[in-house]
NUVO-845112 format. One record per residue (C-alpha): z, x, y. Coordinates in steps of 0.25 Angstrom, whole numbers, padded with zeros to 4 digits, always signed. Layout:
BEGIN
+-------+-------+-------+
:    c3 :    c1 :    c2 :
+-------+-------+-------+
:     Z :     X :     Y :
...
+-------+-------+-------+
END
This chain:
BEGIN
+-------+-------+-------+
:    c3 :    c1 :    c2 :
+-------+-------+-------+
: -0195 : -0250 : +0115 :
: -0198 : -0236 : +0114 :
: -0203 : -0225 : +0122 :
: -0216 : -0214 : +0123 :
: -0216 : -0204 : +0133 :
: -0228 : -0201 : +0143 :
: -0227 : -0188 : +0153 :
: -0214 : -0186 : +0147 :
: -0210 : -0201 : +0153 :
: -0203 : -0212 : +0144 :
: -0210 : -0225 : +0143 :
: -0206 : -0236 : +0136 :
: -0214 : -0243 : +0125 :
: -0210 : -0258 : +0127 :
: -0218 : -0271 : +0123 :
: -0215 : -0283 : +0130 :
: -0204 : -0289 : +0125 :
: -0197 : -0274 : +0122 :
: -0200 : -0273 : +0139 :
: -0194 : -0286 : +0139 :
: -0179 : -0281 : +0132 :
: -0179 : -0269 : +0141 :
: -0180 : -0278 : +0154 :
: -0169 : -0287 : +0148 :
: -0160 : -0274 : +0145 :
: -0161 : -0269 : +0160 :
: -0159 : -0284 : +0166 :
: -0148 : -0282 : +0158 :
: -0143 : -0269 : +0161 :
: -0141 : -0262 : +0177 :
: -0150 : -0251 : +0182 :
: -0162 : -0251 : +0173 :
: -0175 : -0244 : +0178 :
: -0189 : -0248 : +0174 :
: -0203 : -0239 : +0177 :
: -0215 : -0241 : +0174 :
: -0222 : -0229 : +0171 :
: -0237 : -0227 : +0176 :
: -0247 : -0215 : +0175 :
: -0243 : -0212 : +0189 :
: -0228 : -0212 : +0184 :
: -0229 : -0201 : +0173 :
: -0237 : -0192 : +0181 :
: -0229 : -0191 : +0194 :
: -0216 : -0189 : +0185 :
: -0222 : -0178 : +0179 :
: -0220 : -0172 : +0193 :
: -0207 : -0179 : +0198 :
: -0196 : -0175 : +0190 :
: -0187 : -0185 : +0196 :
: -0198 : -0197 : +0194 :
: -0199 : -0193 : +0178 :
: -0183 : -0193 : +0176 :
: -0182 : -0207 : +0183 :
: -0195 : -0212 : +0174 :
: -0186 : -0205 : +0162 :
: -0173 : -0211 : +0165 :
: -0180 : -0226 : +0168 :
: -0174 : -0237 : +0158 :
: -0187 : -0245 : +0155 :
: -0201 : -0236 : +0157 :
: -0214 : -0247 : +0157 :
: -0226 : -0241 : +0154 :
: -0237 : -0246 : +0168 :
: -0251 : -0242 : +0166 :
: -0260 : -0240 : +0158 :
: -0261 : -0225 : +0158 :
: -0247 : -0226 : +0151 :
: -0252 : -0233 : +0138 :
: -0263 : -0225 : +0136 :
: -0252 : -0213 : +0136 :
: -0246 : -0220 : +0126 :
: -0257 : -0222 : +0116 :
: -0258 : -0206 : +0117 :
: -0245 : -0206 : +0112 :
: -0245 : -0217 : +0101 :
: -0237 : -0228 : +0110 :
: -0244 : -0239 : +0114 :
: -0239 : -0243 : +0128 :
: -0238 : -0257 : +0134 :
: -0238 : -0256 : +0149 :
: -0233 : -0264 : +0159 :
: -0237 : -0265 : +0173 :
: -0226 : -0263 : +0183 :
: -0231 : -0278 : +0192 :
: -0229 : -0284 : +0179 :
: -0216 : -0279 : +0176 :
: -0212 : -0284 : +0191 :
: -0217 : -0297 : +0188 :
: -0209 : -0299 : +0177 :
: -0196 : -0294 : +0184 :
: -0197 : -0304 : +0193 :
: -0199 : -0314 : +0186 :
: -0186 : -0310 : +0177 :
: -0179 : -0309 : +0190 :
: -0183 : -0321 : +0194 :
: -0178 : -0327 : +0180 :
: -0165 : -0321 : +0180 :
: -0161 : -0321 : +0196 :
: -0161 : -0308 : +0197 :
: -0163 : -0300 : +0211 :
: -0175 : -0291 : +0214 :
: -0176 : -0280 : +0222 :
: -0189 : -0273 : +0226 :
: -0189 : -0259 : +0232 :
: -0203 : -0259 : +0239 :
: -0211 : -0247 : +0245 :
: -0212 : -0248 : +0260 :
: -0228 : -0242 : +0259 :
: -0232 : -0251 : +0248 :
: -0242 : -0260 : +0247 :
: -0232 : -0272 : +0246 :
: -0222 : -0275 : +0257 :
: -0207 : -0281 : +0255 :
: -0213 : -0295 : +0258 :
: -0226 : -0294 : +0250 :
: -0215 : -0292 : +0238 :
: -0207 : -0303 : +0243 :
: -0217 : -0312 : +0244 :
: -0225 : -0309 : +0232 :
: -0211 : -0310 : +0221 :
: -0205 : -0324 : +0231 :
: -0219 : -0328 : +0227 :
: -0217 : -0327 : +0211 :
: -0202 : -0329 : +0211 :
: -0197 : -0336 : +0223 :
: -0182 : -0335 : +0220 :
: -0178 : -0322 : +0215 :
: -0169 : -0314 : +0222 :
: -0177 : -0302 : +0229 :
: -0176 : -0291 : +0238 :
: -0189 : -0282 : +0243 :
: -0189 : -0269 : +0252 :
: -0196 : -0258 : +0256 :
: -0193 : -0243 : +0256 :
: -0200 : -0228 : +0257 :
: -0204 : -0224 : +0244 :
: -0195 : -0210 : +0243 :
: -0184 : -0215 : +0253 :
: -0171 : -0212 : +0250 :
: -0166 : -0224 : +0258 :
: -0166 : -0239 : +0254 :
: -0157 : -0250 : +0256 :
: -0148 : -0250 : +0247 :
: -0136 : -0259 : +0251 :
: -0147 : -0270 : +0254 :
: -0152 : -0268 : +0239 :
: -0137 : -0269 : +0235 :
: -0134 : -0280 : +0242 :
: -0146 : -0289 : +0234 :
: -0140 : -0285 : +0222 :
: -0155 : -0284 : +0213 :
: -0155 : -0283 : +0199 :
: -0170 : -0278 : +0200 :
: -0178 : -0269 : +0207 :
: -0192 : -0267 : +0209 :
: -0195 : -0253 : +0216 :
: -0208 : -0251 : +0221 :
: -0210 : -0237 : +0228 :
: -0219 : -0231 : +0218 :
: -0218 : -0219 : +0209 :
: -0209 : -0212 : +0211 :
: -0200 : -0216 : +0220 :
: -0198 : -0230 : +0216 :
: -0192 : -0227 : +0200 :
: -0185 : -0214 : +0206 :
: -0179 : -0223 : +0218 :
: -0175 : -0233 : +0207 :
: -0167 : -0222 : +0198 :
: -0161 : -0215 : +0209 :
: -0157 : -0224 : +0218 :
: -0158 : -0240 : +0217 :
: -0151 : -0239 : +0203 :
: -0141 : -0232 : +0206 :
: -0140 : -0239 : +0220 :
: -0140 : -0254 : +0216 :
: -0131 : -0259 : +0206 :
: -0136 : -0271 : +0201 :
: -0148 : -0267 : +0198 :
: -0152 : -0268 : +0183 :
: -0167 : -0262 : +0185 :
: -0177 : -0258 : +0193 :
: -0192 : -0254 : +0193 :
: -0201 : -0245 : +0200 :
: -0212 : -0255 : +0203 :
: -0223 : -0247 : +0210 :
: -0233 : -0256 : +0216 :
: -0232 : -0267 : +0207 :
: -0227 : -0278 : +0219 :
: -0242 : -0275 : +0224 :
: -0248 : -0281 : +0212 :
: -0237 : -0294 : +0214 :
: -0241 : -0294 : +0231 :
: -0255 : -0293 : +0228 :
: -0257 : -0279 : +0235 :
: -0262 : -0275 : +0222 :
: -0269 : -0285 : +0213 :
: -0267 : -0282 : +0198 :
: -0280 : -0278 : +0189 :
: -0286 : -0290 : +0180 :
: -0279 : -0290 : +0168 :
: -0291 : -0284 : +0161 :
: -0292 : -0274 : +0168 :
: -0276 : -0271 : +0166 :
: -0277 : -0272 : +0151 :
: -0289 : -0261 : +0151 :
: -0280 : -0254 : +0160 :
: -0287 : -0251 : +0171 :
: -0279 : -0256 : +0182 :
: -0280 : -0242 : +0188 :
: -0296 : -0243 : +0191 :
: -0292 : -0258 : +0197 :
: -0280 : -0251 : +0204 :
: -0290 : -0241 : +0210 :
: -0301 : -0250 : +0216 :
: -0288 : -0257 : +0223 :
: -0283 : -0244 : +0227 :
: -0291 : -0234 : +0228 :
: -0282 : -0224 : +0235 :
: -0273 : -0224 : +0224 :
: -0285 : -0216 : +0216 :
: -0278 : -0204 : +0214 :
: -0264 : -0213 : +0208 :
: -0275 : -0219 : +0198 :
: -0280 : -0206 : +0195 :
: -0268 : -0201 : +0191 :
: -0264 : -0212 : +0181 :
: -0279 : -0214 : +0174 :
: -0282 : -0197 : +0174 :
: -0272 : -0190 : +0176 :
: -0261 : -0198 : +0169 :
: -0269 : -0197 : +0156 :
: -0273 : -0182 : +0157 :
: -0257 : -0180 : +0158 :
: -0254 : -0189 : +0147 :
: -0264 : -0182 : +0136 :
: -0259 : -0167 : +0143 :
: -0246 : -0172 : +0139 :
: -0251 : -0177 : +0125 :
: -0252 : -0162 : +0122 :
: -0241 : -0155 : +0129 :
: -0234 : -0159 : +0116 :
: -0240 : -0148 : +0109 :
: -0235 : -0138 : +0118 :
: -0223 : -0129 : +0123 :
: -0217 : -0132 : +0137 :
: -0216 : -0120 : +0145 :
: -0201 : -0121 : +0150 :
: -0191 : -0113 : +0159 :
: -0177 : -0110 : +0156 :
: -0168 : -0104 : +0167 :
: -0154 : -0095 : +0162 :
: -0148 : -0095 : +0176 :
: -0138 : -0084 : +0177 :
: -0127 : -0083 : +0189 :
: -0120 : -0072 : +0193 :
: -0107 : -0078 : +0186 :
: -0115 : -0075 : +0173 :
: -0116 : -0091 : +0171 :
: -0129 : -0098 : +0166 :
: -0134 : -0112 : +0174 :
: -0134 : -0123 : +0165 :
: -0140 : -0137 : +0168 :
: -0136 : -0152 : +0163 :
: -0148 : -0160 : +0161 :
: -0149 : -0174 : +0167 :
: -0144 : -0185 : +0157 :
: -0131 : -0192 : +0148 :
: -0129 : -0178 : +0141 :
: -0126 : -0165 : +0143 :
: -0139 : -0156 : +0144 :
: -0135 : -0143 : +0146 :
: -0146 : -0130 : +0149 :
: -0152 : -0120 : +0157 :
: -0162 : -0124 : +0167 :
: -0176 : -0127 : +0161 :
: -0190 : -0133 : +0166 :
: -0203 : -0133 : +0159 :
: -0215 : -0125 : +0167 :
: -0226 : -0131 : +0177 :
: -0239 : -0127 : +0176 :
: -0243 : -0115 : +0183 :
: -0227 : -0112 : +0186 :
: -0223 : -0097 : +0181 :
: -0212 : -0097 : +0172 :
: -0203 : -0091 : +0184 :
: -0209 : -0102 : +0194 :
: -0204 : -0113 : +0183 :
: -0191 : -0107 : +0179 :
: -0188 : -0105 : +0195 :
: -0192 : -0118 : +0197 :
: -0186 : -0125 : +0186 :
: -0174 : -0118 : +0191 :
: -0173 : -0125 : +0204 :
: -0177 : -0137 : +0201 :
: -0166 : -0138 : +0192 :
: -0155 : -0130 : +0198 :
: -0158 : -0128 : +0213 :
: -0157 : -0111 : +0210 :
: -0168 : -0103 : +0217 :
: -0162 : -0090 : +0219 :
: -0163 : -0085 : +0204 :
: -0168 : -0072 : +0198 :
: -0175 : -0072 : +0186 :
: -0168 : -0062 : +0175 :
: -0177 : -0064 : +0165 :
: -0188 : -0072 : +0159 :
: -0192 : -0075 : +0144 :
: -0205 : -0083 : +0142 :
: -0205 : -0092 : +0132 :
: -0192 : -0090 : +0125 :
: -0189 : -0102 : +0119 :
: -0198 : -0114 : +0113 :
: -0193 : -0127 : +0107 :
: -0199 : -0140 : +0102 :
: -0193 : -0151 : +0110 :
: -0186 : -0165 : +0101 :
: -0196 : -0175 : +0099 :
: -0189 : -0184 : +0107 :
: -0192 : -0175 : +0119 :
: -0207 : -0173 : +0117 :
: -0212 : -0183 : +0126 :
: -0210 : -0171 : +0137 :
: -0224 : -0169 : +0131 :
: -0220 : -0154 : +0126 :
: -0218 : -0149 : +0111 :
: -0206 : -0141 : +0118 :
: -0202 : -0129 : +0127 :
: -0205 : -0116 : +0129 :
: -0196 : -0109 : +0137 :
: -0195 : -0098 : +0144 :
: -0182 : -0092 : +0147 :
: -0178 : -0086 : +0163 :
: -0163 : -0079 : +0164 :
: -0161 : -0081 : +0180 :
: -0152 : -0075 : +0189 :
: -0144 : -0083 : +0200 :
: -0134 : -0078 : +0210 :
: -0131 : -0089 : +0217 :
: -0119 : -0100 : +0219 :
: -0115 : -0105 : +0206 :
: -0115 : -0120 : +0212 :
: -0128 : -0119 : +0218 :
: -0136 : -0126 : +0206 :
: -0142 : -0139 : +0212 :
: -0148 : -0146 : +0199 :
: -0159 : -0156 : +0199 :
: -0150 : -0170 : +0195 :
: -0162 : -0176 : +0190 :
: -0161 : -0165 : +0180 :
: -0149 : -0163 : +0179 :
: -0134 : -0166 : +0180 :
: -0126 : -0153 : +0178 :
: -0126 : -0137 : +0179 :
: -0115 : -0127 : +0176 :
: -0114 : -0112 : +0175 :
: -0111 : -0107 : +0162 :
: -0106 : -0094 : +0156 :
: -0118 : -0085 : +0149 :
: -0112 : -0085 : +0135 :
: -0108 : -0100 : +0137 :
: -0123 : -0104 : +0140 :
: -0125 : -0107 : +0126 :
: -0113 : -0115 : +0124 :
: -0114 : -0123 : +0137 :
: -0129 : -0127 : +0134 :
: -0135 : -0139 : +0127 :
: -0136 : -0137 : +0112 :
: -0152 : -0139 : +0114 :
: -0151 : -0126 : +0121 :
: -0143 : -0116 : +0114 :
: -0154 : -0111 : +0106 :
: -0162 : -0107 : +0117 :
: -0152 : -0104 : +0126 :
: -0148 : -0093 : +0115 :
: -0160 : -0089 : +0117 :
: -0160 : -0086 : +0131 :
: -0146 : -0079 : +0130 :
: -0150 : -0069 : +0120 :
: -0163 : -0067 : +0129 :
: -0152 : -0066 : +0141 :
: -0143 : -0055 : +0134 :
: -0156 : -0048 : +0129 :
: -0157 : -0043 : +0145 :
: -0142 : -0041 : +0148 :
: -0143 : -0032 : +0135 :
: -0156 : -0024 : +0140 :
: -0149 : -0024 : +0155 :
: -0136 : -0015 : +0148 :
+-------+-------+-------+
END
């Protein structure tokens, strides 16, 4: 089983029976999460940070649509997708098999109510243990202690992108115990409740279900348009950033205690740097170093020292190429802040840490990636307090 990459989101490359081990190892195992990632998928992340790190972190990426594979031939991988109602079926048929309990989480608005799901899998599989309800696609609120109390070993999440996979990693894994995986399920129950029928099989291996999901659906015309035009702009726009330099942000934030503010990425290890972000389009260098800044530390009441366009440029490992640049550019900003030394709010989907660090210890205290560059930025740093005296 390997991976690709597509919009900077890992995917995995899986055959049949490779899918089939995985399944087994999170049966297995205790909170495993399962997405099928569509089109519609990788283009929203590109825009929901939070979404992308939860499609990142998941522990078995499907590939859904056919959008996907035709990604995949642009990068040499040949993709087999699997559709989401599919995958379904063939849970509950292994649940059924093994006794094990389902729960579904069901979107109060969607096309198929609790019964309609009850109906449709008592239909198929008379015994299995199951347990359906309904709740608001962003709420905060669920029953937890009635989900506890039926003990499931699966559970199908049906609240759409991108609450259903975020609501999975965020709270029901951490919130239910004996869980050993769940899915974000979209509307696959409405192809098993009829809401929805299926394309003919022909029509599905041309890969056209879209056009036969459109003439249902009309109103869903601008979802469609962005899977079949949009999605593939993206991908080949993508194709090409890999010849290219990303403009980057890095921030030196400097107290009044003459301390440098250093950030611990999110992960296992120990990441530590300055605060950094790439450059939206049409975003000044300020307006991107400013807003990188907040978004990652909460500071707002910061005075730019100095700024030194395009300092820095490095090729990024091959590993980390699938973020679709050759590298970083970087543009280095010495900041000025006054303020309370514990008023750092950092972004925990980020990262996990901060701490204030002597000037002459910045090096020191920083990730051996960095120390290089960061050299760089002192000497531009000592450069000023020289001209200043």
């Amino acid at each position: 089983m390997g991976k690709t990459h597509i919009l900077g989101v890992p995917i995995d490359i899986l055959s049949p029976a490779e899918l089939g081990r995985a399944i087994r190892r999170l049966l297995a195992g205790r909170h495993g999460h399962i997405v099928t990632p569509n089109p519609e998928f990788l283009l929203l992340a590109q825009k929901n940070q939070e979404f992308f790190s939860v499609l990142e972190e998941a522990h078995l990426s499907v590939p859904d649509g056919i959008g996907l594979k035709f990604a995949g031939w642009l990068k040499g991988v040949n993709l087999r997708r699997y559709s989401g109602s599919n995958l379904v079926s063939y849970f509950l048929k292994i649940a059924d098999k093994l006794r094990l309990r389902v729960a579904v989480v069901n979107w109060s608005k969607g096309l198929s109510g609790d019964e309609d799901i009850i109906r449709s899998i008592k239909r198929r599989h008379p015994h299995l243990k199951l347990l359906v309800f309904s709740m608001e696609q962003d709420s905060h609120n669920y029953d937890v202690q009635r989900l506890r109390s039926f003990h499931p070993d699966i559970a199908f999440v049906a609240l759409g992108a991108p609450w259903q996979d975020i609501f999975i990693r965020r709270r029901l894994l951490r919130d239910i115990p004996t869980l050993r995986f769940a899915m974000g399920v979209g509307g696959s129950f409405d192809f098993l409740t009829g809401k929805v029928r299926r394309a003919p099989r022909a029509i599905q291996f041309l890969g056209f279900e879209w056009f036969w999901r459109l003439l249902q659906q009309p109103w869903r015309f601008k979802r469609i348009y962005n899977a079949v035009i949009k999605f593939p702009i993206a991908v080949i726009g993508w194709q090409f950033r890999r010849f290219k330099y990303r403009p980057n942000v890095v921030a030196m934030i400097i107290n009044k205690q003459g301390e440098v503010l250093l950030l611990n990425v999110a992960g296992r290890r120990n990441y530590w740097g300055l605060p950094q972000g790439g450059v939206e389009r049409r975003e000044t260098l300020e307006e991107a170093v400013r807003r990188e800044v907040a978004e990652e530390t909460g500071l707002t009441k910061l005075r730019i020292k100095a700024l030194f366009p395009n300092t820095y440029q490095y090729d990024w490992p091959k590993h980390y190429t699938h973020s679709g640049y050759k590298g970083q550019r970087q543009s280095f900003f010495i900041m000025e802040y006054d303020g309370p030394r514990s008023s750092v709010r950092i972004n925990p989907i980020e990262h996990k840490g901060y701490r204030w660090v002597r000037l002459e210890h910045l090096i020191r205290a920083s990730s051996p990636v960095h120390r290089q560059q960061y050299q760089i930025f002192l000497d531009k740093y000592y450069e000023i307090k020289k001209r200043q005296n």
